[in-house]
C-alpha positions in Angstrom: 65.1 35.2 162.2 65.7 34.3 165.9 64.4 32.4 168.3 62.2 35.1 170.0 60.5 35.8 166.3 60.0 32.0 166.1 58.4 31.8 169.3 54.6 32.6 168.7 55.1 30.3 166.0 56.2 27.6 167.2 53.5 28.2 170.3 50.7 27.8 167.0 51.2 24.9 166.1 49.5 22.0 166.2 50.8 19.2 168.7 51.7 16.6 166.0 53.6 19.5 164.4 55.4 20.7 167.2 56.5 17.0 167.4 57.7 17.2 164.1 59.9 20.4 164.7 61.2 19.1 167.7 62.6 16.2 165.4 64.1 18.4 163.0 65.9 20.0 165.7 67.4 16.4 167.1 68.3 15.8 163.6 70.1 18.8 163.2 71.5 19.1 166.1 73.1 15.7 166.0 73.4 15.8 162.1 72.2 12.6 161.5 69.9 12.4 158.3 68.1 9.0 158.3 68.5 8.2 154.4 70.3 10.8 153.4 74.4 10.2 152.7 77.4 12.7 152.2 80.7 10.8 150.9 83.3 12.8 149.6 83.8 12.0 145.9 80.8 10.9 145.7 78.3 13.9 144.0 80.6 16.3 144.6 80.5 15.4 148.5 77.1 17.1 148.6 74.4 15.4 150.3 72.4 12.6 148.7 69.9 10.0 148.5 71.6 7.3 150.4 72.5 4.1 147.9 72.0 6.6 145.3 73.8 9.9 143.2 70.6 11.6 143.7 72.0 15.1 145.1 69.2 16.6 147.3 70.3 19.7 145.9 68.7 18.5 142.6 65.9 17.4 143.7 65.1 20.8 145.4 65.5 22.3 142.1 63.3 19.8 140.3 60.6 21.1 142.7 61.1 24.3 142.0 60.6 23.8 138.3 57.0 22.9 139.7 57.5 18.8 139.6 55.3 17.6 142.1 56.3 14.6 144.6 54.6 12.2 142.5 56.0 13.7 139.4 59.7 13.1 140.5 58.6 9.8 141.8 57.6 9.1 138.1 60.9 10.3 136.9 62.9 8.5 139.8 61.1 5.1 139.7 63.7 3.5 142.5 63.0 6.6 145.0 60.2 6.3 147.6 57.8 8.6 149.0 60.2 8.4 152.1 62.9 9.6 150.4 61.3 12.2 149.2 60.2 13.3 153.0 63.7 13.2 154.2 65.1 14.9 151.3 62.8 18.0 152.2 63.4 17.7 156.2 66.9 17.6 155.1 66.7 20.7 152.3 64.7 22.9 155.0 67.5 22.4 158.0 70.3 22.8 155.4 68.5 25.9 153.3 72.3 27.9 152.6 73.7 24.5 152.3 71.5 23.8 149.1 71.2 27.2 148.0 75.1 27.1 147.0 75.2 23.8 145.8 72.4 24.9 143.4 74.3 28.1 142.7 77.2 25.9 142.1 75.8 23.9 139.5 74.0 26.5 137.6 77.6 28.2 137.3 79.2 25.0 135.8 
């Protein structure tokens, strides 16, 4: 996709949502995740809950299985609703990035 595709969506969008993109964008662009943590040796160096060895990559999948947020908040008692927000922020930014660590791990 490029930016000129993007454009009449991004033009739709609500203001509050537009403010949200334009975060995502800082975010990316200066690759800081607020609560999310890569340290190598640490799951495999892929990006995680921080003071966990959550993987988002795993928490993408769960998703996809059809667990809802609160479902995997059931399951993952010490995770918050915030986590949860900045997992998927970080999961949409990085989509090839969590694509191959899910590829990865389905190969191991």
């Amino acid at each position: 996709m490029t930016l000129k595709d993007l454009e009449p969506e991004l033009l739709a969008l609500s203001p509050s949502e537009k403010a949200q993109a334009i975060q995502l964008l800082v975010r990316s662009l200066s690759n800081v995740w607020q609560g999310i943590e890569k340290t190598p040796g640490v799951c495999g160096g892929d990006a995680r809950i921080a003071n966990t060895r959550i993987p988002i990559w795993s928490l993408v999948n769960y998703r996809r299985l059809d667990a809802s947020d609160a479902r995997i908040l059931q399951d993952f008692p010490h995770l918050k609703a915030e986590d949860l927000v900045n997992a998927w922020g970080y999961a949409d930014a990085h989509l090839e990035e969590i694509e191959a660590a899910i590829r990865r791990n389905e190969e191991s």
